[in-house]
Each structure stands twice: as structure tokens, then as C-alpha cells.
PyMOL Python script that loads the backbone (N, CA, C, O; Angstrom):
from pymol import cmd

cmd.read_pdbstr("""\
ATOM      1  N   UNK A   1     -22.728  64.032 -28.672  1.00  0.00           N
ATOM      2  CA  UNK A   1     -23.340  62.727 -28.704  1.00  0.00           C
ATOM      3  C   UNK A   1     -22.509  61.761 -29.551  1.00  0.00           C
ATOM      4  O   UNK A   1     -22.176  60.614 -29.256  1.00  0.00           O
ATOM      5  N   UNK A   2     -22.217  62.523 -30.768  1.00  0.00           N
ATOM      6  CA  UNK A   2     -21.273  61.607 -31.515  1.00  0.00           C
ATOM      7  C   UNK A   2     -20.155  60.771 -31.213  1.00  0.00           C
ATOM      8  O   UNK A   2     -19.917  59.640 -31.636  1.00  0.00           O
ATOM      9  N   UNK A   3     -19.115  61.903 -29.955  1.00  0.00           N
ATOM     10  CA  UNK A   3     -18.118  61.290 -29.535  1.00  0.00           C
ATOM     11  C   UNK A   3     -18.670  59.858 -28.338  1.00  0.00           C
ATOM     12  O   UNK A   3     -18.178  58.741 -28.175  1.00  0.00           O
ATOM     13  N   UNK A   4     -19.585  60.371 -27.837  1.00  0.00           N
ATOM     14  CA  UNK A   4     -20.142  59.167 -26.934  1.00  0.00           C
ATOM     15  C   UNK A   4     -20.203  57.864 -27.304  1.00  0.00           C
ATOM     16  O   UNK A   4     -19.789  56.853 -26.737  1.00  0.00           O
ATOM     17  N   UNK A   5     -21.077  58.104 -28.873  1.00  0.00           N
ATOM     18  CA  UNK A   5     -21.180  56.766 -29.379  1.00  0.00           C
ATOM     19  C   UNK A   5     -19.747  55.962 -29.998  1.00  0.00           C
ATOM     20  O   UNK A   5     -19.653  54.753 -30.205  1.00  0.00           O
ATOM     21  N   UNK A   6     -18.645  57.041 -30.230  1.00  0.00           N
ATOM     22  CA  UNK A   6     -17.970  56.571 -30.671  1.00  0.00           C
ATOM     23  C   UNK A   6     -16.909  56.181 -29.431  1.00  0.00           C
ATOM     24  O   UNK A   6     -16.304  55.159 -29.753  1.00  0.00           O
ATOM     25  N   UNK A   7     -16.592  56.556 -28.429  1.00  0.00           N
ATOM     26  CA  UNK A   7     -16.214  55.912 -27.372  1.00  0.00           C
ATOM     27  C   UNK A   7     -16.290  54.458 -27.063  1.00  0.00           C
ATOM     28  O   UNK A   7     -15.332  53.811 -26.642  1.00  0.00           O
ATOM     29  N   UNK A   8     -17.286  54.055 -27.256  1.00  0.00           N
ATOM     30  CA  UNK A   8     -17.518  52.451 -26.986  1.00  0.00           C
ATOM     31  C   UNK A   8     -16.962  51.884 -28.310  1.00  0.00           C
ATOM     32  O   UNK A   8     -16.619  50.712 -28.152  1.00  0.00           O
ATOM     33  N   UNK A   9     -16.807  52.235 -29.281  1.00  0.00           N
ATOM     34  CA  UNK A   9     -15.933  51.825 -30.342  1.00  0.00           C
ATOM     35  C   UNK A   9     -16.860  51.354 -31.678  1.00  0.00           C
ATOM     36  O   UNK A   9     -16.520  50.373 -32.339  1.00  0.00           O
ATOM     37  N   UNK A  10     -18.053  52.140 -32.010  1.00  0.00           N
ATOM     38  CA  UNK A  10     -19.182  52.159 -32.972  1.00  0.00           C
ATOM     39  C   UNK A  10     -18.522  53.102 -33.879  1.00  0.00           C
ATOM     40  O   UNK A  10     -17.881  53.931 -33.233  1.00  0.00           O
ATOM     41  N   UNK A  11     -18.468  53.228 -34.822  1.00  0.00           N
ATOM     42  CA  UNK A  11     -18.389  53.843 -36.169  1.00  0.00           C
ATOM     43  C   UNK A  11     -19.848  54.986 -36.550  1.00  0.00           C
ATOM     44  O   UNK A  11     -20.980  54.596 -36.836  1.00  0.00           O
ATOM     45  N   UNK A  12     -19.587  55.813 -36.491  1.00  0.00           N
ATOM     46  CA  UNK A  12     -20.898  56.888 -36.576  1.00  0.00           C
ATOM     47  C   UNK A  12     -21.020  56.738 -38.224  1.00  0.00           C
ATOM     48  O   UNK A  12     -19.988  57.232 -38.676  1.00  0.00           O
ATOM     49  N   UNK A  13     -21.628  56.390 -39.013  1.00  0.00           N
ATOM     50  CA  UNK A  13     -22.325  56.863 -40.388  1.00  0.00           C
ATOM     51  C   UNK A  13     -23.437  57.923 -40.621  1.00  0.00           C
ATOM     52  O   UNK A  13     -24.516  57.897 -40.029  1.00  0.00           O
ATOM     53  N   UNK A  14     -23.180  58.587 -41.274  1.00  0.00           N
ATOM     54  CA  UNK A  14     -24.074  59.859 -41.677  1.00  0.00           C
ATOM     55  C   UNK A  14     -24.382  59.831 -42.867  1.00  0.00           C
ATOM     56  O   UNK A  14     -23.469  59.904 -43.690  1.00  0.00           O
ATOM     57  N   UNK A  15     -25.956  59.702 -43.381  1.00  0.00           N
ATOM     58  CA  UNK A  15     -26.388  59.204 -44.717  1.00  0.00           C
ATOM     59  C   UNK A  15     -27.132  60.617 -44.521  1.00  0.00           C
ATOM     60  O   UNK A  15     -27.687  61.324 -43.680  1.00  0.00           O
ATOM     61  N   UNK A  16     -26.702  60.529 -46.099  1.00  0.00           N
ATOM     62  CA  UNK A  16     -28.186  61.693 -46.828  1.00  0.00           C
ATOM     63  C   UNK A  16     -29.279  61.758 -46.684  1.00  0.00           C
ATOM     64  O   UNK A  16     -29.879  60.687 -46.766  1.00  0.00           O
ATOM     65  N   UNK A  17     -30.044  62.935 -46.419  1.00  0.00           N
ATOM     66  CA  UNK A  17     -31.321  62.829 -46.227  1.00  0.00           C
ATOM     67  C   UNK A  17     -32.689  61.819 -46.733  1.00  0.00           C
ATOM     68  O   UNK A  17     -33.808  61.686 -46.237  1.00  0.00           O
ATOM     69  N   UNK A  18     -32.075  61.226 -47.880  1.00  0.00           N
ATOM     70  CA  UNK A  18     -32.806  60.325 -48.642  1.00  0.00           C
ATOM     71  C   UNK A  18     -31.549  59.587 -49.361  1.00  0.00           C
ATOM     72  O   UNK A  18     -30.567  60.195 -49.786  1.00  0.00           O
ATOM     73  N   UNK A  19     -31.673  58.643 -49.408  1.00  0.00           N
ATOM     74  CA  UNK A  19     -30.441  57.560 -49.962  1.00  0.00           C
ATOM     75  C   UNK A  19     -31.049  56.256 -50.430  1.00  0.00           C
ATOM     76  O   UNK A  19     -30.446  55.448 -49.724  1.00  0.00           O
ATOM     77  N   UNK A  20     -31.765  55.652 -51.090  1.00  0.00           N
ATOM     78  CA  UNK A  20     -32.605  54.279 -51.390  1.00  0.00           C
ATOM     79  C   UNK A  20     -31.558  53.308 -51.253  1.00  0.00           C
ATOM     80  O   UNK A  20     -31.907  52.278 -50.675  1.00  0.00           O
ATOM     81  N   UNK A  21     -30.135  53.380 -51.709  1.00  0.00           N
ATOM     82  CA  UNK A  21     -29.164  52.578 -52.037  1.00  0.00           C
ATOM     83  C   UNK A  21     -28.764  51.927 -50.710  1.00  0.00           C
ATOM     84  O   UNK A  21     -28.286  50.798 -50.593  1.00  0.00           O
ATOM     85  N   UNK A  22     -29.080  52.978 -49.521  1.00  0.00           N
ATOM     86  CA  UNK A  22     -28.223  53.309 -47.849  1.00  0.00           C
ATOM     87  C   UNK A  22     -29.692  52.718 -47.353  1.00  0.00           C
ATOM     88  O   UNK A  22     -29.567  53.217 -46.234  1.00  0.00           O
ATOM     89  N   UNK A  23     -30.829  52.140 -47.284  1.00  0.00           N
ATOM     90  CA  UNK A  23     -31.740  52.056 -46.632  1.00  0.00           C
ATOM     91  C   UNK A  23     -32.542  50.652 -47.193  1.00  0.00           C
ATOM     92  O   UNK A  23     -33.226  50.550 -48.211  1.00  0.00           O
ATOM     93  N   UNK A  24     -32.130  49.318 -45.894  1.00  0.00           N
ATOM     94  CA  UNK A  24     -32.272  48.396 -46.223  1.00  0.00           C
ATOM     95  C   UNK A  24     -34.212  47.931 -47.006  1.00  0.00           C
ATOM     96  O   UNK A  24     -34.490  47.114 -47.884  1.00  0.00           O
ATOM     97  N   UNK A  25     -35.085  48.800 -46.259  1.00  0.00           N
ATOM     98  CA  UNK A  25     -36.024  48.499 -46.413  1.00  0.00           C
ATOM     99  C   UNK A  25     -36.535  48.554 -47.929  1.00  0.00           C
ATOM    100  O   UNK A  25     -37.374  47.833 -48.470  1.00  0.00           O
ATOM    101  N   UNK A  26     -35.697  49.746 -48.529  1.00  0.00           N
ATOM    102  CA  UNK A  26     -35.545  49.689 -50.046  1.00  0.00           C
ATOM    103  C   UNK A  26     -35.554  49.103 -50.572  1.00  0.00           C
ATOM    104  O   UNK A  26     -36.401  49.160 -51.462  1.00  0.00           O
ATOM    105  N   UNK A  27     -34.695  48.064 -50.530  1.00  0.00           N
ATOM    106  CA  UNK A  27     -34.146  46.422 -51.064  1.00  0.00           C
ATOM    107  C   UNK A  27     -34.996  45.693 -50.768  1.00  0.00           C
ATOM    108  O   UNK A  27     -35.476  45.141 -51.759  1.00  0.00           O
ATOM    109  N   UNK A  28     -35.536  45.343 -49.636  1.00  0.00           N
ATOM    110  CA  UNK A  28     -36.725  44.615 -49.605  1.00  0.00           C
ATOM    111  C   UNK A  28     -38.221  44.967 -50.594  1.00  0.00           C
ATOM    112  O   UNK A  28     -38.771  44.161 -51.344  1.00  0.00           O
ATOM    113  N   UNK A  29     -38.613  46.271 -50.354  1.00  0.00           N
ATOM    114  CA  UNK A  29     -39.450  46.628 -51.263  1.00  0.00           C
ATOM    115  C   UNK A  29     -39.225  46.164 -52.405  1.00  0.00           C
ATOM    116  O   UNK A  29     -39.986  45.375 -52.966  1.00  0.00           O
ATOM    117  N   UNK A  30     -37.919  46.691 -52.997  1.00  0.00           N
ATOM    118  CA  UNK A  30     -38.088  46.411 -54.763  1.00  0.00           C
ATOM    119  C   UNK A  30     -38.063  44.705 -54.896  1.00  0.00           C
ATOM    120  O   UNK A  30     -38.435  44.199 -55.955  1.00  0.00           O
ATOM    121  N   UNK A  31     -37.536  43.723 -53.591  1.00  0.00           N
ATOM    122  CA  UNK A  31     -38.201  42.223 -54.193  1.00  0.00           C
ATOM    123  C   UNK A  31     -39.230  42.117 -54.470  1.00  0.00           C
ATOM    124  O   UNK A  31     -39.725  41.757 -55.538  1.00  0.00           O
ATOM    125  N   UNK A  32     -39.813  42.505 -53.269  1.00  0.00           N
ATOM    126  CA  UNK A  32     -41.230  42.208 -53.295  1.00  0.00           C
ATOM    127  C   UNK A  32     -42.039  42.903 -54.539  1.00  0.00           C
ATOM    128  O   UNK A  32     -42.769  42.124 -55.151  1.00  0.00           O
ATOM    129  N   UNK A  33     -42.012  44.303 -55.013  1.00  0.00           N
ATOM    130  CA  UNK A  33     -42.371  44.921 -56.451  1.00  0.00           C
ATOM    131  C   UNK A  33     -42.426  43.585 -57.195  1.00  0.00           C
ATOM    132  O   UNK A  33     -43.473  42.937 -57.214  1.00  0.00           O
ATOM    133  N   UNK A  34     -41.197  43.119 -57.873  1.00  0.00           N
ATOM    134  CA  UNK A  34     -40.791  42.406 -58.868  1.00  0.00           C
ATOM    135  C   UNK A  34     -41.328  41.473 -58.654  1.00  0.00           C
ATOM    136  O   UNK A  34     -42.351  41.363 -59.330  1.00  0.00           O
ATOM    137  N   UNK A  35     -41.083  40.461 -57.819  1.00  0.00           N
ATOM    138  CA  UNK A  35     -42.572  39.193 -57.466  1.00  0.00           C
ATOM    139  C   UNK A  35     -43.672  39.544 -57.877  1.00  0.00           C
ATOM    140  O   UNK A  35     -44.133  39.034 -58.898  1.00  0.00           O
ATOM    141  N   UNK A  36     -44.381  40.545 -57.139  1.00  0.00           N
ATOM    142  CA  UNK A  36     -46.001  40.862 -57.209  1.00  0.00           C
ATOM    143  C   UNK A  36     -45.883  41.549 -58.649  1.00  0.00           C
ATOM    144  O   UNK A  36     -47.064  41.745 -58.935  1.00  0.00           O
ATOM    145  N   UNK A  37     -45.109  42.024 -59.718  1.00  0.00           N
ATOM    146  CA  UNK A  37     -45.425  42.692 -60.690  1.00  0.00           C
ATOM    147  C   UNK A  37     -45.056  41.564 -61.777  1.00  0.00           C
ATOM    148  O   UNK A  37     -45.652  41.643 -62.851  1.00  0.00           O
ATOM    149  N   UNK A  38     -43.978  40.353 -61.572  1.00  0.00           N
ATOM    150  CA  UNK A  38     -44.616  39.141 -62.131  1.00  0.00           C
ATOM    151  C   UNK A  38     -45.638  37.910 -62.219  1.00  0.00           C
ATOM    152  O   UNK A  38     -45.775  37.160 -63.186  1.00  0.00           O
ATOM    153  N   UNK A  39     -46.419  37.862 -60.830  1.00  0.00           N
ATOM    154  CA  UNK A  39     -47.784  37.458 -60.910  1.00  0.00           C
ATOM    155  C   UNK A  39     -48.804  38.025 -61.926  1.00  0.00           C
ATOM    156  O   UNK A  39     -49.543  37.343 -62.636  1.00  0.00           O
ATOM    157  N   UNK A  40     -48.741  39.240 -61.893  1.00  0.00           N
ATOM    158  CA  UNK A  40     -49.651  39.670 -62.712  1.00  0.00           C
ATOM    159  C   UNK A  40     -50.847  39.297 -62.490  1.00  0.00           C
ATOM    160  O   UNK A  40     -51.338  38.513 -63.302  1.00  0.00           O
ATOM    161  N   UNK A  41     -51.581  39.701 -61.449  1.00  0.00           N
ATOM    162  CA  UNK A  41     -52.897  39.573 -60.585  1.00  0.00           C
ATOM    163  C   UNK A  41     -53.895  39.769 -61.256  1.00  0.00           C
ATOM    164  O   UNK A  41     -53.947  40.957 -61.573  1.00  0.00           O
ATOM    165  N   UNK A  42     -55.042  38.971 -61.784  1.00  0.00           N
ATOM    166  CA  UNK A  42     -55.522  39.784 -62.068  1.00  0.00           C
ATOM    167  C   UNK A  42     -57.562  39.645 -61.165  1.00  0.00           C
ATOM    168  O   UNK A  42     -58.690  40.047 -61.451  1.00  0.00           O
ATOM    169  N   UNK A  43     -56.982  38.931 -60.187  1.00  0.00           N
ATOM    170  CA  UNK A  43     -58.368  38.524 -59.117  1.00  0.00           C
ATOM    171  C   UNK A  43     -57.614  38.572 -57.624  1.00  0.00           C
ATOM    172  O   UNK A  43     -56.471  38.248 -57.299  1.00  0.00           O
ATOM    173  N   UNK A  44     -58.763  39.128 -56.832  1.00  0.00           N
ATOM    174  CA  UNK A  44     -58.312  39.210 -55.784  1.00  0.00           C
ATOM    175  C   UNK A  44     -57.921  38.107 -54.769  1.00  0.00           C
ATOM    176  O   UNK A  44     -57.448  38.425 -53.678  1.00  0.00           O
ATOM    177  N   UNK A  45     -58.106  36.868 -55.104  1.00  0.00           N
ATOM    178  CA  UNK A  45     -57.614  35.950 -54.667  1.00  0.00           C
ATOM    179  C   UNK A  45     -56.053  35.623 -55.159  1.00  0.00           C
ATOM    180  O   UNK A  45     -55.073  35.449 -54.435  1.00  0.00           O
ATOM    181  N   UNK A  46     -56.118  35.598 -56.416  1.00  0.00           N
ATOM    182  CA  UNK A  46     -54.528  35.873 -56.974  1.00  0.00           C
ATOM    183  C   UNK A  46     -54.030  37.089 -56.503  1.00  0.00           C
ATOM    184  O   UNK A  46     -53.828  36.820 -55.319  1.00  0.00           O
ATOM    185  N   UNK A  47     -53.793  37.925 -56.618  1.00  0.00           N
ATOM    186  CA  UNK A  47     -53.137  38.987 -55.675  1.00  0.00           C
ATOM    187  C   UNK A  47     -52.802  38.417 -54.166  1.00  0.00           C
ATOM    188  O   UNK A  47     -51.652  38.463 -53.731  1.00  0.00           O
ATOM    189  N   UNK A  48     -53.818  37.913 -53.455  1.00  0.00           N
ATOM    190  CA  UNK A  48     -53.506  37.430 -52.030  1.00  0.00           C
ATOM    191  C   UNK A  48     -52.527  36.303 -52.603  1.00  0.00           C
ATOM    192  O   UNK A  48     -51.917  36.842 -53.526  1.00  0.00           O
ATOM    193  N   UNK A  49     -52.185  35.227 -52.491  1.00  0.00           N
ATOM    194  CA  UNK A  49     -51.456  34.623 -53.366  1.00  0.00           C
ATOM    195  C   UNK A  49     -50.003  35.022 -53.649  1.00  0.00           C
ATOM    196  O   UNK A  49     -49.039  34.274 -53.490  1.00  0.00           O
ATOM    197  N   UNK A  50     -49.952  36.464 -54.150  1.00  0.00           N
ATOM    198  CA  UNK A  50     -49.325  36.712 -55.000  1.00  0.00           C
ATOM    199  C   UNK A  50     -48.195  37.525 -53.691  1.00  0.00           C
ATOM    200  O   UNK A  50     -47.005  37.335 -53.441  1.00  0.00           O
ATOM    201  N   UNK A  51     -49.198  38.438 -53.089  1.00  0.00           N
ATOM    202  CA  UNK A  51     -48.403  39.277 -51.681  1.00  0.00           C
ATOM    203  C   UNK A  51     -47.812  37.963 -50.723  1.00  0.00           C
ATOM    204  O   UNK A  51     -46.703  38.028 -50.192  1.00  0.00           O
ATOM    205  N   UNK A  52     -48.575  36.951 -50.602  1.00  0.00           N
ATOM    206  CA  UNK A  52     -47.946  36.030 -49.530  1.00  0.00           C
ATOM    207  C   UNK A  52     -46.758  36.021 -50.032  1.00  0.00           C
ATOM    208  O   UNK A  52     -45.805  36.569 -49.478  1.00  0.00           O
ATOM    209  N   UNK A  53     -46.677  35.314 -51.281  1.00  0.00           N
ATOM    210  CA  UNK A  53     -45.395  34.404 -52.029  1.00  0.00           C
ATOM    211  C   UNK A  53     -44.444  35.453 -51.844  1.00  0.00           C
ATOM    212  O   UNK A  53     -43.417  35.274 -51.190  1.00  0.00           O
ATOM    213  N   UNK A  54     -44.813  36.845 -52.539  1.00  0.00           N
ATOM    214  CA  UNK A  54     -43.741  38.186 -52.191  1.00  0.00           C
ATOM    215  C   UNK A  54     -42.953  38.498 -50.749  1.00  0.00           C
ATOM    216  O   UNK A  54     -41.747  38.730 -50.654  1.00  0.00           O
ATOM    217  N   UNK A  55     -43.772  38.458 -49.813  1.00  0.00           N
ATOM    218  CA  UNK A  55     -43.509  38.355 -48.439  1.00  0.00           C
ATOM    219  C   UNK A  55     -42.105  37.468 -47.901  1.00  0.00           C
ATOM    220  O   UNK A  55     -41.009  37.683 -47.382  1.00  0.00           O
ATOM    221  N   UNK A  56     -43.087  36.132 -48.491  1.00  0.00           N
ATOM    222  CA  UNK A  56     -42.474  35.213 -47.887  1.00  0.00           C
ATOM    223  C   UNK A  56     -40.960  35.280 -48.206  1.00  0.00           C
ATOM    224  O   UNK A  56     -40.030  35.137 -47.412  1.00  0.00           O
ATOM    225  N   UNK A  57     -40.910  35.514 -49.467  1.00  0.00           N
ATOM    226  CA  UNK A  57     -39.524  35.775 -50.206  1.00  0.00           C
ATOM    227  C   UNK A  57     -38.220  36.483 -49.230  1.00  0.00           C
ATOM    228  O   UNK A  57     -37.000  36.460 -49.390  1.00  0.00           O
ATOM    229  N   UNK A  58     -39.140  37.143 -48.102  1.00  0.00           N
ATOM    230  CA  UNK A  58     -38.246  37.999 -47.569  1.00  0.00           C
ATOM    231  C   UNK A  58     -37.868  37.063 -46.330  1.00  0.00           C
ATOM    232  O   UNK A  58     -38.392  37.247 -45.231  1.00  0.00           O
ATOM    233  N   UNK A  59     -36.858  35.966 -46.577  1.00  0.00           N
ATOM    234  CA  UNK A  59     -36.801  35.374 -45.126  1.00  0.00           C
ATOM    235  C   UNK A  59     -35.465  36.165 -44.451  1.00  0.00           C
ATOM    236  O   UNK A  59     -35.248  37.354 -44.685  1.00  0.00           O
ATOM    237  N   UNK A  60     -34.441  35.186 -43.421  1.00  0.00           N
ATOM    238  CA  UNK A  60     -33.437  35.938 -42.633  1.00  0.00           C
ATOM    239  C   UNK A  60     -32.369  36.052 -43.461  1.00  0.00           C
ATOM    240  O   UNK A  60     -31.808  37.140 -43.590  1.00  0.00           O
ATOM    241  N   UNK A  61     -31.978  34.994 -44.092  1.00  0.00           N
ATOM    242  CA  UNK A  61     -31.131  34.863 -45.331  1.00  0.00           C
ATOM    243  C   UNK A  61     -31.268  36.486 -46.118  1.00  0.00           C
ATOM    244  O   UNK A  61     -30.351  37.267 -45.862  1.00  0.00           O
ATOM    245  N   UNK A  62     -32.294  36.932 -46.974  1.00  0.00           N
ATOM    246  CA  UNK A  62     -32.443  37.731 -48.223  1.00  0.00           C
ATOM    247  C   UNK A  62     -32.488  39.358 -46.839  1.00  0.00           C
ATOM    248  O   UNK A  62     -31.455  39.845 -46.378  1.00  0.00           O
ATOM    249  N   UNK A  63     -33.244  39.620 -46.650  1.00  0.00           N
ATOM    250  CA  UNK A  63     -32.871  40.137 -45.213  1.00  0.00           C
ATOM    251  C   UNK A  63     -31.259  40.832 -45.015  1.00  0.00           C
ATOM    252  O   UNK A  63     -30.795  41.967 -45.128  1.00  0.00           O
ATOM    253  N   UNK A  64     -30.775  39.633 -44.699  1.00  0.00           N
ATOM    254  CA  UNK A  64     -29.292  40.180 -43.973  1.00  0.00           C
ATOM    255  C   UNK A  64     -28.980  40.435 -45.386  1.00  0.00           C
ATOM    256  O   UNK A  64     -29.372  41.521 -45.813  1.00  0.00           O
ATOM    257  N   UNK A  65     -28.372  39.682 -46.180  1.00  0.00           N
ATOM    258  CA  UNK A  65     -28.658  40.232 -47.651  1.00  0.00           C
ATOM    259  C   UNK A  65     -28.800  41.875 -48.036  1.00  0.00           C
ATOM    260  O   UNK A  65     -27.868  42.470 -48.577  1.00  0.00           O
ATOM    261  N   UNK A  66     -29.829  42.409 -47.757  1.00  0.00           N
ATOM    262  CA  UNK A  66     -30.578  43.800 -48.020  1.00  0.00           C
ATOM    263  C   UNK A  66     -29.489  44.625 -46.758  1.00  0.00           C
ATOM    264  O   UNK A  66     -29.030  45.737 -47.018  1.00  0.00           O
ATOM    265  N   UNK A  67     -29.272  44.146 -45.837  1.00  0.00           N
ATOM    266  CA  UNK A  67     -28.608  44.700 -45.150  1.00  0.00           C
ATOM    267  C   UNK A  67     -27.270  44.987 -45.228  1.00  0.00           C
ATOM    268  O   UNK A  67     -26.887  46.135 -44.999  1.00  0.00           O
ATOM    269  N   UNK A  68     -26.448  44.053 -45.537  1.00  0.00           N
ATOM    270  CA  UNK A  68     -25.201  43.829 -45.779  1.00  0.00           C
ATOM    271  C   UNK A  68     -24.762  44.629 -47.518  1.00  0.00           C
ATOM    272  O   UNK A  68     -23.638  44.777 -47.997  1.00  0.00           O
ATOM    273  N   UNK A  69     -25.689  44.892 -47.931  1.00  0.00           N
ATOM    274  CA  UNK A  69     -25.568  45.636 -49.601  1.00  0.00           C
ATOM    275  C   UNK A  69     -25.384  47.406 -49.257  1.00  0.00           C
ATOM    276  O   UNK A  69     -24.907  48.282 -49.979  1.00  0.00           O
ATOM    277  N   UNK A  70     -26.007  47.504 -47.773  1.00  0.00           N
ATOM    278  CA  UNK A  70     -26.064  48.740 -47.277  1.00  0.00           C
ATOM    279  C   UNK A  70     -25.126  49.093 -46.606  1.00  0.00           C
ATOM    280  O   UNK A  70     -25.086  50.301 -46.376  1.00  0.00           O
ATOM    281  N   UNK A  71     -24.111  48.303 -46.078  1.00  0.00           N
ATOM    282  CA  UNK A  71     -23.166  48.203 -45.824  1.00  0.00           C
ATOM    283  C   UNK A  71     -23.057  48.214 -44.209  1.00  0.00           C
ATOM    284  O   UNK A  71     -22.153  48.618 -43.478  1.00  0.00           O
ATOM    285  N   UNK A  72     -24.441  47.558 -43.890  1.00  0.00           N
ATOM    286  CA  UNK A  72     -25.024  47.496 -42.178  1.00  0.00           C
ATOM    287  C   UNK A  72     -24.257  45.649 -42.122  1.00  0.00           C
ATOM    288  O   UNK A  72     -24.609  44.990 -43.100  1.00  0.00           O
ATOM    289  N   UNK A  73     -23.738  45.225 -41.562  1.00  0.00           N
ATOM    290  CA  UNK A  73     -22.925  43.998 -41.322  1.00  0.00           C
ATOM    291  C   UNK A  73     -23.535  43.430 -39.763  1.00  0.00           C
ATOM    292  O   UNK A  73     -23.050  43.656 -38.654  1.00  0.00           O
ATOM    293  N   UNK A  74     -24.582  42.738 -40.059  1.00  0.00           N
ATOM    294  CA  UNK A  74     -25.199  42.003 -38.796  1.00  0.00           C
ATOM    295  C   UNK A  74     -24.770  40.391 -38.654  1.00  0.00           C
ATOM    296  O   UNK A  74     -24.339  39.737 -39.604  1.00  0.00           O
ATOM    297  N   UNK A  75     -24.960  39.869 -37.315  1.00  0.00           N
ATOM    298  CA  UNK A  75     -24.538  38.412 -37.196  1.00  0.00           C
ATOM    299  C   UNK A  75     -26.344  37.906 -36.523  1.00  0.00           C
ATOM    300  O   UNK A  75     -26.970  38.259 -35.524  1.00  0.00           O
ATOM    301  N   UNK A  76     -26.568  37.228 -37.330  1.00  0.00           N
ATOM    302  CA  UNK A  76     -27.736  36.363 -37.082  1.00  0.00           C
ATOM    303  C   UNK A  76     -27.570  35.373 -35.809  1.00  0.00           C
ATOM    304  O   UNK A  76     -26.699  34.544 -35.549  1.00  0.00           O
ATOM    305  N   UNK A  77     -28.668  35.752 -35.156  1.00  0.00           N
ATOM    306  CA  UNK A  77     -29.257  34.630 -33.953  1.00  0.00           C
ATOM    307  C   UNK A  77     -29.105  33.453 -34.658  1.00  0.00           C
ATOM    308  O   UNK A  77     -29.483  33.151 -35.790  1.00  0.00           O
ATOM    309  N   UNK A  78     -28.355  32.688 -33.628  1.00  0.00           N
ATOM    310  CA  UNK A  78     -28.499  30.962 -34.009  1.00  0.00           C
ATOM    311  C   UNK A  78     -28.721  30.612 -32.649  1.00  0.00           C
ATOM    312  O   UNK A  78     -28.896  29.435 -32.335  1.00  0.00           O
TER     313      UNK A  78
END
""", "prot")
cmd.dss("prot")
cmd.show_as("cartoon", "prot")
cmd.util.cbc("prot")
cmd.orient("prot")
């Protein structure tokens, strides 16, 4: 299978079973942590509040960002 993919001229990467550093969603998580763990919630309306603002944080920009640290190199839809 490997050689297949690499035929068309893709680069095969093989990550460790667990890698946080190799796995963009990682990077996103720990923004969002750090936002929501500087709100400091302490009502459930603040918390809602608090997850939007975290969220939102994650636009296409911060994103490719998280991606590109992983060493995944994407070109954004325009």
C-alpha cells in the first residue's frame, strides 16, 4: 500500500502510536484549555461565554497554524 501511495508522489509519514507534538488537534485543544482556564468561570453563563470566545479563537488562520507546527503543510481555499 505504501508504495502505491508513494507512486503518485505523497511522502508516507509514520508517527508513533501517540505523539501530542505530531497531532494537530492537540494544538488546538491546549488553546482552547488556556482561554477557558483564563476566564475563570465561575457561573454557567460565564463558562458559555467563556467556551464560545475559546472556540472562536480557533479560526482558518490559527488552524493551519496547528497544522503546519505538525509539519502537515496545507494551502487554504480562497
Amino acid at each position: 500500500m505504501e508504495s502505491l501511495i508513494q507512486s503518485v508522489g505523497v511522502q508516507v509519514k509514520c508517527l508513533s502510536p501517540y505523539s501530542p507534538n505530531l497531532f494537530s488537534i492537540e494544538l488546538c485543544w491546549s488553546k482552547i484549555k488556556v482561554i477557558l482556564g483564563s476566564e475563570a468561570a465561575q457561573t454557567s453563563n460565564v463558562l458559555d461565554e467563556a467556551i464560545t470566545k475559546a472556540l472562536n479563537a480557533i479560526n482558518d488562520e490559527s488552524a493551519l497554524n496547528c497544522f503546519h507546527r505538525c509539519g502537515l503543510f496545507l494551502q487554504p481555499n480562497r
